[in-house]
C-alpha positions in Angstrom: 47.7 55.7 70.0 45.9 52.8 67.5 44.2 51.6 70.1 42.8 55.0 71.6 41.4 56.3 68.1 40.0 52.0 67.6 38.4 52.4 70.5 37.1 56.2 69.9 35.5 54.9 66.6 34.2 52.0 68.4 32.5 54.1 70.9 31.4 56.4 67.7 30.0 53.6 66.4 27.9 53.0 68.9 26.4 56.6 69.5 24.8 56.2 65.8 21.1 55.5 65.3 19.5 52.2 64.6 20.2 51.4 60.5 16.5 50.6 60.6 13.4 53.1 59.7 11.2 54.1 62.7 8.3 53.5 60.3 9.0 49.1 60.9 7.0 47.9 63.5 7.3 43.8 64.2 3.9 42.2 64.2 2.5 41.5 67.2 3.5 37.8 68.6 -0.1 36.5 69.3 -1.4 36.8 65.8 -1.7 33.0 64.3 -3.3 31.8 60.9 -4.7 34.2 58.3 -4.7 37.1 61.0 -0.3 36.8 60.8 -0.7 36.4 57.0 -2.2 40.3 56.4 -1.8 40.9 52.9 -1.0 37.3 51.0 -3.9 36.7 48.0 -4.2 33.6 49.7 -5.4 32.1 53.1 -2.5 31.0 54.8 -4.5 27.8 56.7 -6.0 24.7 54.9 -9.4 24.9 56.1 -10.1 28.7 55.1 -8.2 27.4 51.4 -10.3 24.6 50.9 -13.3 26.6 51.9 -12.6 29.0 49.3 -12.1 26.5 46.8 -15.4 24.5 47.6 -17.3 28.0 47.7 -16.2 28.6 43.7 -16.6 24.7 42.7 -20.4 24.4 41.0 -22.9 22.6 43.0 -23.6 19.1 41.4 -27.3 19.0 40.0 -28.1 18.4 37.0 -29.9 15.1 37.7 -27.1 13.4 39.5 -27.3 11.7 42.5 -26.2 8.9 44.4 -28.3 5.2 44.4 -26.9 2.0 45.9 -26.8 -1.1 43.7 -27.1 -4.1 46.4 -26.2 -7.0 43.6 -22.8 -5.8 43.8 -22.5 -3.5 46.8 -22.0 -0.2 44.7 -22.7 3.1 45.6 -23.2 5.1 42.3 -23.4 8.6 41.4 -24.3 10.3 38.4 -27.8 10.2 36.1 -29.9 7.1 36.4 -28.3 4.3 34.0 -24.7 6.0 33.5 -23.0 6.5 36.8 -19.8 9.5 36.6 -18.3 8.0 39.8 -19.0 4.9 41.7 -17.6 3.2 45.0 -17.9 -0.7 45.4 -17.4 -2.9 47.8 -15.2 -6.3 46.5 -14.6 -9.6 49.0 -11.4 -11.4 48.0 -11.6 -15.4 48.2 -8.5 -14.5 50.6 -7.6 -11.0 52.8 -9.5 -7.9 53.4 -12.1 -6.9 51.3 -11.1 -4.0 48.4 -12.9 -0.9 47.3 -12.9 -0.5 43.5 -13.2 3.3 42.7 -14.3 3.8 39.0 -14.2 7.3 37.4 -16.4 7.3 33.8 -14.7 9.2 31.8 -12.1 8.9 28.7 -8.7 6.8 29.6 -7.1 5.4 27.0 -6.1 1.6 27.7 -3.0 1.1 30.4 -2.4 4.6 31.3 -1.5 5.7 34.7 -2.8 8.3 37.2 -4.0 9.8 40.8 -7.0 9.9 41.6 -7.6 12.5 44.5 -10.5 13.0 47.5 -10.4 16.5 48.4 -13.5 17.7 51.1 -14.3 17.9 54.6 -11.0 18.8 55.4 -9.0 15.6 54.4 -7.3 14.8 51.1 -6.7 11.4 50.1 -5.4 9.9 46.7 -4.8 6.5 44.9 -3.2 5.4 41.8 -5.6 4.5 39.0 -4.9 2.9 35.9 -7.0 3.7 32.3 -9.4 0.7 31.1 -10.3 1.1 27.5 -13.1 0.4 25.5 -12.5 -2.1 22.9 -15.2 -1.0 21.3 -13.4 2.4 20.5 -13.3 5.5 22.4 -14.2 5.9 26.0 -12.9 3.2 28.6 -12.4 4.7 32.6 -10.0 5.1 35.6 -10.2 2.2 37.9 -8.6 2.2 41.3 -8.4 -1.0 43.7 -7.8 0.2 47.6 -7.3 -1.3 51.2 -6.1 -0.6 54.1 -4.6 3.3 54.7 -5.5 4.8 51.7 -9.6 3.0 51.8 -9.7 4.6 55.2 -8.3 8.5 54.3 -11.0 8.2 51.2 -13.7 7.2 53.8 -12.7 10.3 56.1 -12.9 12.5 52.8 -16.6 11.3 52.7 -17.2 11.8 56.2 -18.4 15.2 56.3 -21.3 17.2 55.4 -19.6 18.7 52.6 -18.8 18.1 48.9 -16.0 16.3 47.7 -14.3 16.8 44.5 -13.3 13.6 43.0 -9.7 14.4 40.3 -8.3 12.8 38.2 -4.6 14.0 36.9 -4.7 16.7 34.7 -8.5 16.3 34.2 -11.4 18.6 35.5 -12.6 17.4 38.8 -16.1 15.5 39.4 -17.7 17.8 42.7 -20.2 15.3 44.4 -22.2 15.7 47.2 -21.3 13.4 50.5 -24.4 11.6 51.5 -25.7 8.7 53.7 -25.0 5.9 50.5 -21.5 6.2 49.8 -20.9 6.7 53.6 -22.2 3.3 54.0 -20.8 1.5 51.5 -17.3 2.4 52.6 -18.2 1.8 56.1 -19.2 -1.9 55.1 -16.2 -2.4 53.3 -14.1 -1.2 55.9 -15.7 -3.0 58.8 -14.5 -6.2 57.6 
């Protein structure tokens, strides 16, 4: 007799409708990107983020652009005489030749950071370290690349579009890609 009225409320069971409102509807299985991501405050793919982002970062004008220094093999942005970001090109006596990355602005003497690429759809970072100013306040970030990370920086430069240019936890240097510090990575990198 257990098992007839077990198996009755089994059956029972069974005879009930679905737990879940008719008003869910799955989405559809072909949807991929932003289109499956209906309703986030954010685009859900990397290029439609970052071309957000570059859309809202400020053109950079002002009288900044870059110039090539050929002493030295430096490709320098910023106003004529005081360069906010440059890119140079250093041969060892021994091994491959370096890029130098200097950021101008405040770092206070041995302190250490990232310094990020962000454009054209790539990202690249290196660790920097603060050189200060002995002559009081000022100094700049300084990082010393090969290799990997030299070639992801170059591929952040690659592109038609701007680049931001970070430094941890301080506001971002937006400069324009162009023909000068294309080159002056591609030199250092060919060998």
């Amino acid at each position: 007799m257990a098992k007839i009225i077990s198996l009755a409320l089994i059956l029972l069971a069974c005879g009930r409708p679905d737990p879940v409102a008719d008003n869910v509807v799955a989405p559809p299985d072909n949807l991929a990107g932003d289109q499956a991501a209906a309703g986030l405050a954010a685009p859900a793919n990397a290029a439609a983020a970052e071309a957000l982002q570059q859309a809202a970062l400020p053109a950079a004008t002002g009288g900044m652009s870059w110039s090539f220094r050929a002493q030295d093999r430096t490709a320098l942005f910023g106003p004529a005489g005081s360069p906010a970001f440059s890119i140079q090109c250093q041969k060892q006596r021994e091994g491959p030749k370096q890029i130098i990355l200097i950021r101008n602005i405040a770092a206070p003497a041995g302190a250490k950071a990232t310094m990020s690429f962000t454009g054209n759809g790539q990202v690249a970072s290196a660790p920097v370290t603060g050189i200060g100013d002995p002559a009081g306040p000022g100094g700049h970030w300084r990082a010393v690349v090969e290799g990997d990370i030299a070639r992801d920086i170059a591929e952040a430069f690659a592109g038609s579009g701007p680049v931001e240019v970070g430094i941890s936890g301080m506001p971002p240097l937006v400069v324009p890609t162009a023909a000068i510090p294309r080159a002056a990575l591609a030199g250092c990198l060919a060998g």
